[in-house]
C-alpha positions as CSV (number, residue, x, y, z in Angstrom):
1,X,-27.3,19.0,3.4
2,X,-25.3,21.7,4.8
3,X,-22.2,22.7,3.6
4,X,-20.4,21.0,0.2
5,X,-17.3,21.3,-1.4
6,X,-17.5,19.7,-5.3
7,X,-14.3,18.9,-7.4
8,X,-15.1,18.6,-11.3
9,X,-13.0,16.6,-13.5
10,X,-11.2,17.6,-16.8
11,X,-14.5,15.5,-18.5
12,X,-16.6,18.0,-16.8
13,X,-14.7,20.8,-17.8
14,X,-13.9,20.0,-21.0
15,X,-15.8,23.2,-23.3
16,X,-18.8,25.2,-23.2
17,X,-20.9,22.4,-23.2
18,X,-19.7,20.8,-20.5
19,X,-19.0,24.1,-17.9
20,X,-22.7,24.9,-18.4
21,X,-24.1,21.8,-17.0
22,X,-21.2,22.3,-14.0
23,X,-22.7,25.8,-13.7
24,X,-25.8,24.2,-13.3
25,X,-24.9,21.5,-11.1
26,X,-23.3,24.3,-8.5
27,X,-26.1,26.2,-8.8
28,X,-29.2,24.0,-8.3
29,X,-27.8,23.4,-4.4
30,X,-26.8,26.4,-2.7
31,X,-24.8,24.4,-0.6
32,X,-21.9,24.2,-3.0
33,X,-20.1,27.0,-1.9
34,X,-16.4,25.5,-2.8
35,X,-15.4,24.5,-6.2
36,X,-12.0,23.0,-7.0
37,X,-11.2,22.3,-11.0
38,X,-9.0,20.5,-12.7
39,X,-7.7,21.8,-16.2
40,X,-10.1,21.2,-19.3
41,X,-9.8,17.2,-20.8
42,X,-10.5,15.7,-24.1
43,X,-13.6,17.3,-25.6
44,X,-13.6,14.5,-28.3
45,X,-11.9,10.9,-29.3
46,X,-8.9,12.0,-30.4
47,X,-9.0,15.6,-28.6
48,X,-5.5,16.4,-25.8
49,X,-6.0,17.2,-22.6
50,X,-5.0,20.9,-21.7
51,X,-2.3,19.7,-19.3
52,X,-0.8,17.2,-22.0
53,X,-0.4,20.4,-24.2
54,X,1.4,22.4,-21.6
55,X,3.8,19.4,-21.2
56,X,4.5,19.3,-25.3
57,X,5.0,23.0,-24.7
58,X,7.8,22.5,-22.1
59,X,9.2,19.4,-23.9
60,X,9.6,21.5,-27.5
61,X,11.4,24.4,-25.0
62,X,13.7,21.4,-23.9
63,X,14.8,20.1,-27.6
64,X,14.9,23.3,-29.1
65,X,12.0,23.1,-31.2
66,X,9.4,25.7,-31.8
67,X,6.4,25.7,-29.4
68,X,4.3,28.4,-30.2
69,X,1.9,27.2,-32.5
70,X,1.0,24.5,-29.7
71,X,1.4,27.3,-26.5
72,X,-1.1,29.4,-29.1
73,X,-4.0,26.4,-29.6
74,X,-3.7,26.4,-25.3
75,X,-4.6,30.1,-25.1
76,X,-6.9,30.0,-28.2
77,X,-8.8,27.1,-26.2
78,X,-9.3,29.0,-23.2
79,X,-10.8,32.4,-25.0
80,X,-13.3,30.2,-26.6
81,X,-14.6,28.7,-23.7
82,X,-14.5,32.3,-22.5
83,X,-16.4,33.5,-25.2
84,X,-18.8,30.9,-25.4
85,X,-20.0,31.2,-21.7
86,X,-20.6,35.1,-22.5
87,X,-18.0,36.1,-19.8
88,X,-15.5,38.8,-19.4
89,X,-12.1,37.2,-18.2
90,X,-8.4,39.3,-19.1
91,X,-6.4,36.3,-19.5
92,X,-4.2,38.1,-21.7
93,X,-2.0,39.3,-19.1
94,X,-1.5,35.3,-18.1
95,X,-1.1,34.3,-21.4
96,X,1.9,36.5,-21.6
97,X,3.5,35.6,-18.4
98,X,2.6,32.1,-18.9
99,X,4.7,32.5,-22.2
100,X,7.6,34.3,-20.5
101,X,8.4,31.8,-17.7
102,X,8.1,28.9,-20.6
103,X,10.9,31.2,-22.4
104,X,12.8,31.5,-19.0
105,X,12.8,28.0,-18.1
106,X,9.9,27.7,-16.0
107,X,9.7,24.0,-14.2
108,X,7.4,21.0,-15.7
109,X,5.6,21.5,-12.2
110,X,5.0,25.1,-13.2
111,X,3.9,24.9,-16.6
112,X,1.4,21.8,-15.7
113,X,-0.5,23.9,-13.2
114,X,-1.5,26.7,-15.3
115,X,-4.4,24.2,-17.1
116,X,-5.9,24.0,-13.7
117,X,-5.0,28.3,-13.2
118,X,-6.3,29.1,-15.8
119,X,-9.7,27.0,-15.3
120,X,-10.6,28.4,-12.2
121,X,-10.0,31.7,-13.3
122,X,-13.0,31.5,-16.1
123,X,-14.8,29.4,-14.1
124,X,-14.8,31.6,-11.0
125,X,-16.1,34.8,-13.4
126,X,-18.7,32.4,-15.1
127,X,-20.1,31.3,-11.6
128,X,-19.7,35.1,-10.0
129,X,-17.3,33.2,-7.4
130,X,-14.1,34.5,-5.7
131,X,-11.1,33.3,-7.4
132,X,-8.8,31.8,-5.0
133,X,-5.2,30.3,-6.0
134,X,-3.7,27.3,-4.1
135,X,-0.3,28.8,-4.3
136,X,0.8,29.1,-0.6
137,X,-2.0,27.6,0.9
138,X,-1.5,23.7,-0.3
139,X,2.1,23.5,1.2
140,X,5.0,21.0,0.8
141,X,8.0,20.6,2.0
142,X,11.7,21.0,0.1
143,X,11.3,17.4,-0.6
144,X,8.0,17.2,-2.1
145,X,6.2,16.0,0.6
146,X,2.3,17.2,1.6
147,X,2.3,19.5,5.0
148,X,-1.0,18.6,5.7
149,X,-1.8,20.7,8.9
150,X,-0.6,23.4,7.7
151,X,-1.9,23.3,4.3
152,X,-5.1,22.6,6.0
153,X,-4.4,25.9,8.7
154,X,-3.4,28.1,5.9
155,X,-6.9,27.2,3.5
156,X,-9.1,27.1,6.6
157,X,-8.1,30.7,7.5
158,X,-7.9,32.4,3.9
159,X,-11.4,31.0,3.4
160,X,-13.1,32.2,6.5
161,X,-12.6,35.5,4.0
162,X,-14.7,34.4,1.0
163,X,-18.3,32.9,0.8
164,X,-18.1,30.9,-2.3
165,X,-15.0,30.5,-4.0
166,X,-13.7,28.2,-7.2
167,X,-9.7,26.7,-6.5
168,X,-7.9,25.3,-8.8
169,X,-6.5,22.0,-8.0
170,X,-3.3,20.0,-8.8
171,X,-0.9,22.4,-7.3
172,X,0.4,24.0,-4.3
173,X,4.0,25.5,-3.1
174,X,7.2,24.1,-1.9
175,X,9.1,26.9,1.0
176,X,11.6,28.7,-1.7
177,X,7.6,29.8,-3.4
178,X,8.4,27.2,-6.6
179,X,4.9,25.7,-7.9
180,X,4.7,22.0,-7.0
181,X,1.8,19.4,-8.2
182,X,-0.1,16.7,-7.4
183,X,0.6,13.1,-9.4
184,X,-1.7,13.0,-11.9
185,X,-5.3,13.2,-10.8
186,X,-4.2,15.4,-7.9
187,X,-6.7,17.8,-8.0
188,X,-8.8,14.9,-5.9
189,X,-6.5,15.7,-2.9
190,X,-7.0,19.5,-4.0
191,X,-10.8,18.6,-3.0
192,X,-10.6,16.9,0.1
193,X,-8.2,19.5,1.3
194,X,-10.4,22.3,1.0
195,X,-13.2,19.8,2.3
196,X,-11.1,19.5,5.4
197,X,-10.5,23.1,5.7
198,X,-14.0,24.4,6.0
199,X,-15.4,21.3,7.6
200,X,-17.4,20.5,5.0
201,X,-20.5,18.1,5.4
202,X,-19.8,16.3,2.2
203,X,-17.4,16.2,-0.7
204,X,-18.5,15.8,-4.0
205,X,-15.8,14.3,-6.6
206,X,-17.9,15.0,-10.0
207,X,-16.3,13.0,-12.8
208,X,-17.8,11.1,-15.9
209,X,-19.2,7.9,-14.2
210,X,-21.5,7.5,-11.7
211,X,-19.2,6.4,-8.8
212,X,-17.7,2.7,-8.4
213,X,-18.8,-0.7,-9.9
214,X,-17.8,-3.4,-8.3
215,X,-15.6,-5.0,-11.1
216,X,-13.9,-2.5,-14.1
217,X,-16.8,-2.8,-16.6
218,X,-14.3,-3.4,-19.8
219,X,-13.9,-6.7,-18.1
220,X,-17.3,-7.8,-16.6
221,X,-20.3,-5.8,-18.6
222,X,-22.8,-5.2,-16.3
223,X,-21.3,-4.6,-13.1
224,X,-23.3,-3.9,-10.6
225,X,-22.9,-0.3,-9.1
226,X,-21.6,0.5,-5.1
227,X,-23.7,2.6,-3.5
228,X,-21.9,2.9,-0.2
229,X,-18.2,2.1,0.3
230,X,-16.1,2.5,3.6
231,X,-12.4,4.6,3.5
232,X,-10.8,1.6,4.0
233,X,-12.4,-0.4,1.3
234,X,-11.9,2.0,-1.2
235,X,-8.3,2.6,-0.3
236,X,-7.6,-0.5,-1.2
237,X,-9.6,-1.0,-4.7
238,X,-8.0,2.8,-5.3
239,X,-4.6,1.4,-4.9
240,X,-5.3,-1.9,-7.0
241,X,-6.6,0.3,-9.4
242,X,-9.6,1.5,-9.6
243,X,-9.4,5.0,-11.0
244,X,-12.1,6.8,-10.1
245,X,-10.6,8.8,-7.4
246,X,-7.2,9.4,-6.4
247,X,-6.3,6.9,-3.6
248,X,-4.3,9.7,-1.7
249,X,-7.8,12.2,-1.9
250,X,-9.4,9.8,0.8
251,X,-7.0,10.4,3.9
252,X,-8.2,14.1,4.1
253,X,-11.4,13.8,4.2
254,X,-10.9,10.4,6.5
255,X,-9.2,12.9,8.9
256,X,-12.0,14.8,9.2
257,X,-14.6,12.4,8.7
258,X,-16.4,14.0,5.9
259,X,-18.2,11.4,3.4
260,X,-17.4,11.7,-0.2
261,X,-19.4,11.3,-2.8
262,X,-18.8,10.0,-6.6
263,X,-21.1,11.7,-9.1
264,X,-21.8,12.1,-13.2
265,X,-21.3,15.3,-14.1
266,X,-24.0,14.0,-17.3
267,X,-26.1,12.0,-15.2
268,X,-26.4,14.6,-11.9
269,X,-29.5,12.6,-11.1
270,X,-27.6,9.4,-10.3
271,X,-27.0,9.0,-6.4
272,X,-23.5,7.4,-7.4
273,X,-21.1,6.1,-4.0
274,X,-21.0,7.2,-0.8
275,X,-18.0,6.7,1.0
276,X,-18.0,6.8,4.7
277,X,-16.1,5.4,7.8
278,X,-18.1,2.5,8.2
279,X,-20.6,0.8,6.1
280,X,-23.1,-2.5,6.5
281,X,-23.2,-4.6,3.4
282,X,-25.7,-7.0,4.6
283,X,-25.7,-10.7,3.1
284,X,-23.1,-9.0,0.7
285,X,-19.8,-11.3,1.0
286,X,-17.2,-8.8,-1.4
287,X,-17.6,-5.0,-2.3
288,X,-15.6,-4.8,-5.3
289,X,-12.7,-6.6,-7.4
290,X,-9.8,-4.6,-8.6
291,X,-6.5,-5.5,-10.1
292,X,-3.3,-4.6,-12.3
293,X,-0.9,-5.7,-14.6
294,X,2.5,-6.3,-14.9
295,X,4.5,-7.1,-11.9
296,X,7.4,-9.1,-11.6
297,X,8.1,-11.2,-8.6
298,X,11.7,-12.1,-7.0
299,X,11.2,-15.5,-5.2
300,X,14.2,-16.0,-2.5
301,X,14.8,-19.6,-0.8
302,X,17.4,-19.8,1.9
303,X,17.5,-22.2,4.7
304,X,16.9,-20.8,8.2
305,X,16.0,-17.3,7.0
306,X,13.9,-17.0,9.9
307,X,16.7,-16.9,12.2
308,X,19.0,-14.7,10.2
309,X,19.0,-11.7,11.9
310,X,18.6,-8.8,9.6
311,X,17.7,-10.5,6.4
312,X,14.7,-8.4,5.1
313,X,16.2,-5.5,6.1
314,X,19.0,-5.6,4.1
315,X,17.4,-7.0,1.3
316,X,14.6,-4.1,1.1
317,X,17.8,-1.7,1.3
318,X,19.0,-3.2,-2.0
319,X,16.0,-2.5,-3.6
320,X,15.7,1.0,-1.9
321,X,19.4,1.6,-3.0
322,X,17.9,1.1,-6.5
323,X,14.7,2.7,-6.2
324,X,12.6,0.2,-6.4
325,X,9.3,-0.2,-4.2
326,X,8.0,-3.1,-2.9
327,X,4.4,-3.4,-3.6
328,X,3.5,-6.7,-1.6
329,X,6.2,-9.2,0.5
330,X,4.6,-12.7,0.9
331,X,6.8,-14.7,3.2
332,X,7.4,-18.0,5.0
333,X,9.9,-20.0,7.1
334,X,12.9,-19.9,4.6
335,X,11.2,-17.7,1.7
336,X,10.3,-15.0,1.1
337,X,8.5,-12.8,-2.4
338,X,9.0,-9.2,-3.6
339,X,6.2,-8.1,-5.8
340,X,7.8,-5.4,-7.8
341,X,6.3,-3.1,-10.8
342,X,7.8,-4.1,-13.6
343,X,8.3,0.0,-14.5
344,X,10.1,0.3,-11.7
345,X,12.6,-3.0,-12.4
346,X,12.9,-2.6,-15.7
347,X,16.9,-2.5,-16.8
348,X,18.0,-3.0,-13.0
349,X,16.9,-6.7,-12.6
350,X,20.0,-8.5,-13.6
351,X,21.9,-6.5,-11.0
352,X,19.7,-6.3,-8.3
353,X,19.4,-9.9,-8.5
354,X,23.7,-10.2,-8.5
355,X,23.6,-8.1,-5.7
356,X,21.0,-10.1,-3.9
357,X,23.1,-13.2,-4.5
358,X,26.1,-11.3,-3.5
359,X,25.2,-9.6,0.0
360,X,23.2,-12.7,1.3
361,X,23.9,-15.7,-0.4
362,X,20.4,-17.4,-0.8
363,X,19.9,-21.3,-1.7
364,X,17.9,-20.3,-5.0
365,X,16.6,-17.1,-6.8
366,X,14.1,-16.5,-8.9
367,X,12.7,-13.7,-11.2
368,X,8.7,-14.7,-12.2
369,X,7.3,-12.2,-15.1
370,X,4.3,-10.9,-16.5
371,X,2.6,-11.0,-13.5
372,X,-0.9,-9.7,-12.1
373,X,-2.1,-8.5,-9.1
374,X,-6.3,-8.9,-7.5
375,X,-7.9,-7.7,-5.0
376,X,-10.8,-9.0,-3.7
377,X,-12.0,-6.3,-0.8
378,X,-14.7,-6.7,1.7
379,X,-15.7,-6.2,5.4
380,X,-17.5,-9.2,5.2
381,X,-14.9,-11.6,4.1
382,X,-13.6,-12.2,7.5
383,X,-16.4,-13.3,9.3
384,X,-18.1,-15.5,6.4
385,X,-16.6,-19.1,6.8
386,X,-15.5,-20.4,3.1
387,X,-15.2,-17.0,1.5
388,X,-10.9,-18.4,0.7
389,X,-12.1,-21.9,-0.3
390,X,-14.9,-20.1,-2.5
391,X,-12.3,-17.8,-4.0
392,X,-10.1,-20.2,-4.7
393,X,-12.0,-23.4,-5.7
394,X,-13.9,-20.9,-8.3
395,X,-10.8,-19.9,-10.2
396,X,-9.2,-23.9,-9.9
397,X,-12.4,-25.0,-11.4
398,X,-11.8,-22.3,-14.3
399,X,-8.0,-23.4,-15.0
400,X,-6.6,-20.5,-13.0
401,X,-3.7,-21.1,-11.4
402,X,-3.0,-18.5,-9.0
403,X,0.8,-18.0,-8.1
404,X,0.5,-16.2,-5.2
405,X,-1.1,-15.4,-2.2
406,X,-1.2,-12.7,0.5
407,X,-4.2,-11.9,3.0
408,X,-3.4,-9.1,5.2
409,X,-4.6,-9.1,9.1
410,X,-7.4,-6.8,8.8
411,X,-8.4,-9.6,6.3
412,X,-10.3,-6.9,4.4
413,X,-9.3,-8.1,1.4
414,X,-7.4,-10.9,-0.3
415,X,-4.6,-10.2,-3.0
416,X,-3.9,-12.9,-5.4
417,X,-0.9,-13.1,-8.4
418,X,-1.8,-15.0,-11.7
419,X,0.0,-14.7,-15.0
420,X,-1.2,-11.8,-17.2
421,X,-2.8,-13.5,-19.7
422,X,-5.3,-14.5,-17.1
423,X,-6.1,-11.4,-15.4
424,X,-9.5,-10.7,-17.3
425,X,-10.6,-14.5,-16.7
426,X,-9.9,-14.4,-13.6
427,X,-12.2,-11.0,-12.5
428,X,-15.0,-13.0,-14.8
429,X,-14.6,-15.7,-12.3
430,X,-14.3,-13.8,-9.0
431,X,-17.1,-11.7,-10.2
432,X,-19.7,-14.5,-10.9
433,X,-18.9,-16.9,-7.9
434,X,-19.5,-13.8,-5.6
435,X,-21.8,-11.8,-7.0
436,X,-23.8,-13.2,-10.1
């Protein structure tokens, strides 16, 4: 299938062990000409992730403590893979200027990156590819923001110049030339990018599962695997939580229209998901469940809120005064709900809620804790009669109580709000009234 960009994860990368069954992975498809890394992850229970050490490294520069010893098992990490794969890499030279910017004051941002610098740079000389860096071709702005044409302008044209290459991901540039990264599990969006850039025909997102199930399988065992997935539907599990890939990684390759494809690194025999711009499901109601913890929710009552002019705006500027996003606002007549992280809110509530009370007087406020947050996606829900009263009568009949409820227009999926303590139960029950 013509041509492929692959991203490996940290699992994939992790030692010797690992990078050999990458090699031969890339190597048993000639059409994987572009390979993005992330930094090398646990090898082991109990193991740190590369990138974790960098951070202690930065955070021991910050409170005056030493850092070499950890800065040392870093480099020592990366020779062995080195030697272990029988190639010839200098990473001396890095180590050193790796070691000077840490002494100088080098930024978080900075120090991260090198795990996933690093990487590439012995995984390029064990594959016989062109090292390429992503500094100054993945741009942002001064604010942090992706410049996606012109990150994808700048990649398309420096790879016109190189056959196969390995990138590392995670990174890119702000204008003044300081490093600036990803969230973490950014090296997705590295992926898609370079995807993007050379018009790939696919994009292969190797990791340590093989692609999506459609319920997380520490709460229902033996969920059933989803072979094909549209953007859209996975957006939305992405953002409820389902880790696999980065939620931001699928816009790119949306753009562009290139399918994506979730494999095992251990199990490269596995199809895993396909994720393309439209899908048929068949007699298949739901394509996956996905959820989170911990939200609170601030319940305002105030009569004739409808015809207050200006009411949700200025209470969504109280919250943005205190940086605080809104992940969902179900509303009626004279009410309305902000669903809230409870990270976010934590230590502001008492005076977001005074100023609340203060700037727009509401009949009644309330603060509801220990909230969850499910998502039942599908294209199919919509035009199946009963799928709500299904959903709902199933988790009655179990003693849910759900708290909360908010169905977008695109009715692709259904978000419901239960107490925390019932967020496993209720999956179970979603699960088996849909699918089992």
């Amino acid at each position: 299938m013509g041509l492929k960009v692959a991203k490996f994860g940290g699992s994939s990368l992790a030692d010797g062990i690992q990078l050999t069954k990458t090699k031969n992975i890339i190597t048993a498809d000639p059409a994987r000409k572009y390979i993005v890394v992330s930094a090398p992850g646990k090898r082991y229970d109990g193991d740190v992730k590369v990138t974790d050490l960098l951070y202690l490294c930065k955070a021991h520069i910050e409170n005056n403590l030493p850092y070499e010893q950890v800065f040392q098992v870093i480099c020592d990490r990366y020779m062995a893979m080195a030697i272990n794969l029988g190639v010839t890499v200098d990473l001396f030279p890095e180590f050193e200027k790796i070691r000077q910017n840490l002494q100088n004051g080098a930024s978080s941002d900075y120090i991260a990156s090198r795990g996933e610098y690093l990487n590439a740079r012995v995984i390029a000389a064990f594959l016989g590819y062109d090292f390429v860096d992503t500094e100054g071709l993945i741009r942002f702005d001064a604010k942090g923001r992706l410049l996606t044409e012109e990150t994808n302008e700048a990649l398309a044209e420096e790879l016109k110049k190189h056959e196969s290459a390995v990138l590392p991901g995670f990174y890119g540039t702000t204008p003044d030339g300081k490093i600036k990264t990803f969230s973490r599990g950014g090296s997705d969006i590295t992926g898609a990018l370079v995807a993007r850039a050379v018009n790939a025909d696919v994009y292969e997102n190797w990791t340590d599962v093989s692609g999506f199930l459609m319920a997380d399988p520490r709460i229902v065992s033996n969920a059933k695997p989803i072979s094909r997935i549209s953007y859209k539907e996975l957006r939305e599990l992405s953002y409820m939580g389902a880790s696999v890939l980065h939620e931001d990684a699928i816009y790119p390759a949306r753009l562009a229209n290139i399918p994506i494809n979730i494999r095992n690194t251990n199990l490269p025999e596995d199809t895993g998901t396909m994720i393309t711009d439209g899908v048929d499901h068949g007699d298949q109601v739901i394509t996956g469940i996905a959820g989170t913890k911990d939200f609170d929710v601030i319940a305002i009552y105030k009569n004739m809120m409808a015809s207050e002019k200006g009411f949700i705006r200025k209470l969504l500027t109280i919250l943005e005064d205190y940086d605080v996003g809104v992940e969902h606002i179900p509303s009626g007549i004279d009410n309305i709900s902000l669903v809230v992280s409870k990270k976010d809110i934590e230590g502001k509530i008492d005076d977001i809620v005074d100023e609340i009370r203060r700037k727009l007087a509401p009949d009644t406020i309330e603060v509801f804790e220990e909230m969850a947050l499910i998502a039942t996606v599908g294209h199919g829900m919509s035009a199946r009669q009963g799928t709500s009263a299904k959903l709902f009568t199933s988790l009655a009949e179990a003693g849910v109580n759900i708290r909360m409820i908010d169905q977008g227009a695109s009715e692709i999926n259904i978000i419901i709000g239960v107490i925390n303590s019932d967020f496993e139960k209720a999956i179970r029950v979603i699960y088996n009234a849909f699918v089992e």
